[in-house]
matplotlib code that plots the C-alpha trace (Angstrom):
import matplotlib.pyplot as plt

x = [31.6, 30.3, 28.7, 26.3, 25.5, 24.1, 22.2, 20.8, 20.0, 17.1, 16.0, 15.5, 13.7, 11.1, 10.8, 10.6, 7.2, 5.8, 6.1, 4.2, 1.4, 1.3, 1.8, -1.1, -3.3, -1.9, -1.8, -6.0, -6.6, -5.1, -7.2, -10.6, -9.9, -9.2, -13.0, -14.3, -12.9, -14.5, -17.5, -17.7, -16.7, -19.3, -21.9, -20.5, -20.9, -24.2, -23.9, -26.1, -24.6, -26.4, -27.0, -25.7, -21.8, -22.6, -23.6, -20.6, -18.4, -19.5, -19.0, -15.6, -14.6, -16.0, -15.0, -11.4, -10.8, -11.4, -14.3, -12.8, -12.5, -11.1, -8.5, -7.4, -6.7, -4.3, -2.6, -1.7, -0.8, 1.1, 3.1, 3.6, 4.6, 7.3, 8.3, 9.1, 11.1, 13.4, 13.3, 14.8, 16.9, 18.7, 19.4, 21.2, 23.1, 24.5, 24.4, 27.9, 29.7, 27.8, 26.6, 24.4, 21.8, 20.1, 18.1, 16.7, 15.9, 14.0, 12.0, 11.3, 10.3, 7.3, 5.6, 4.9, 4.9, 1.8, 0.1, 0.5, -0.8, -3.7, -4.6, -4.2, -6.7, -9.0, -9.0, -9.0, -12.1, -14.0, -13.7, -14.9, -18.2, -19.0]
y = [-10.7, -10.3, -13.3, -12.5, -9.0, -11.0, -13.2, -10.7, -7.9, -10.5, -11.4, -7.9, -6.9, -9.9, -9.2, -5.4, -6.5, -8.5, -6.0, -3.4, -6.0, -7.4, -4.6, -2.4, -5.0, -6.3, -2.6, -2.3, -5.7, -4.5, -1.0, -3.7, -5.5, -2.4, -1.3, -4.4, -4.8, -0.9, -1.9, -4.8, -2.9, -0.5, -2.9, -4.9, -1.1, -0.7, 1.6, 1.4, 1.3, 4.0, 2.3, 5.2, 3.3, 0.3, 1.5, 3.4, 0.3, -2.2, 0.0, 1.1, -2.8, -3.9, -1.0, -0.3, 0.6, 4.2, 4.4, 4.3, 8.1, 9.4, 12.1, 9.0, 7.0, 10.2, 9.9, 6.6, 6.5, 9.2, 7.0, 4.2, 6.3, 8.0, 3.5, 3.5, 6.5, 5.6, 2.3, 3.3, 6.0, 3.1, 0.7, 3.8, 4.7, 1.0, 0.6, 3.1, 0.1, -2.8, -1.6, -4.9, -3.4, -0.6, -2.6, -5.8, -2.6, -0.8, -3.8, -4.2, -0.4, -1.4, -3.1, 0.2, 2.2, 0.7, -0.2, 3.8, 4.7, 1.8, 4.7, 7.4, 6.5, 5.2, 8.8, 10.4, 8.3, 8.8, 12.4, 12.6, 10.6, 13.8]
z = [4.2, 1.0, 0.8, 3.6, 2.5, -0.6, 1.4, 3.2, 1.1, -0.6, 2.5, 3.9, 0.9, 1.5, 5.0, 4.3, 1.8, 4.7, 7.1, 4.7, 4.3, 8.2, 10.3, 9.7, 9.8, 13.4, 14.2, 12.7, 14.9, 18.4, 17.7, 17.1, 19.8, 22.2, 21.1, 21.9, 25.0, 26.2, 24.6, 26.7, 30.1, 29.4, 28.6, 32.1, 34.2, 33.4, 30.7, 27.4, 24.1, 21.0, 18.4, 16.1, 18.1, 17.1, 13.7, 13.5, 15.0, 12.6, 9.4, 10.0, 11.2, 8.0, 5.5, 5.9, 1.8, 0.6, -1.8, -5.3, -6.4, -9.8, -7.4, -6.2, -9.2, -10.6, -7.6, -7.8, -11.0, -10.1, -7.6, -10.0, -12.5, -9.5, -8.6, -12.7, -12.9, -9.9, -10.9, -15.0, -12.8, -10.6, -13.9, -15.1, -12.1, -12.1, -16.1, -15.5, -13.3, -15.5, -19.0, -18.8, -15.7, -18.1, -20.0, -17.2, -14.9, -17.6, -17.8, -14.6, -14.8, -17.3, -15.0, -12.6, -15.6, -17.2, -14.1, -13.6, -17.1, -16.6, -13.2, -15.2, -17.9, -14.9, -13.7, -17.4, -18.1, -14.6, -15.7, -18.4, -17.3, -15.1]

ax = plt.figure().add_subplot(projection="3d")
ax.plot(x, y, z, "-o")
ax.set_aspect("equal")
plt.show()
């Protein structure tokens, strides 16, 4: 039993990152498509389309990213700097079963830790341009 809990465990945390990345985007593509597909009935009823929809239509099909703001970049950092802490927090919590765990997961904590403070100084210096 064991072994296929460790089998597992890697493979749900793969398949846990692929769902983060794929379903939004199948979830944006069926909302697209939906549009497209009243667009089309209207245009097939008779029905004239503004051109402040299609305006409208096009922008949000092509910009789906935020514009960069400096509220924003605290706030991630923010949330890296959160992924780092639990991260440093879970080495510790198994470094009491296996002293050898604290140290590999405070250095995997570095890496959200810095990309954090790398936010952070983003937002510190997009301040201080205003």
């Amino acid at each position: 039993m064991p072994a296929i809990i460790g089998t597992l465990i890697p493979f749900g945390f793969f398949a846990m990152i692929a769902a983060i990345v794929i379903v939004p985007r199948y979830f944006r593509s069926m909302e697209r498509q939906k549009m497209a597909e009243l667009m089309k009935a209207a245009i097939e009823h008779g029905q004239s389309v503004s051109p402040e929809v299609l305006d409208t239509l096009s922008t949000s099909a092509v910009k789906t990213a935020l514009p960069p703001a400096p509220a924003r970049d605290l706030r991630t950092g923010l949330v890296w700097i959160g992924v780092a802490v639990g991260l440093a927090c879970m080495g510790w919590a198994i470094s009491y079963e296996d002293p050898d765990a604290l140290f590999p997961f405070l250095g995997f904590a570095a890496f959200p830790a810095f990309i954090g403070i790398a936010f952070i100084v983003m937002w510190a210096v997009a301040r201080d341009k205003k």
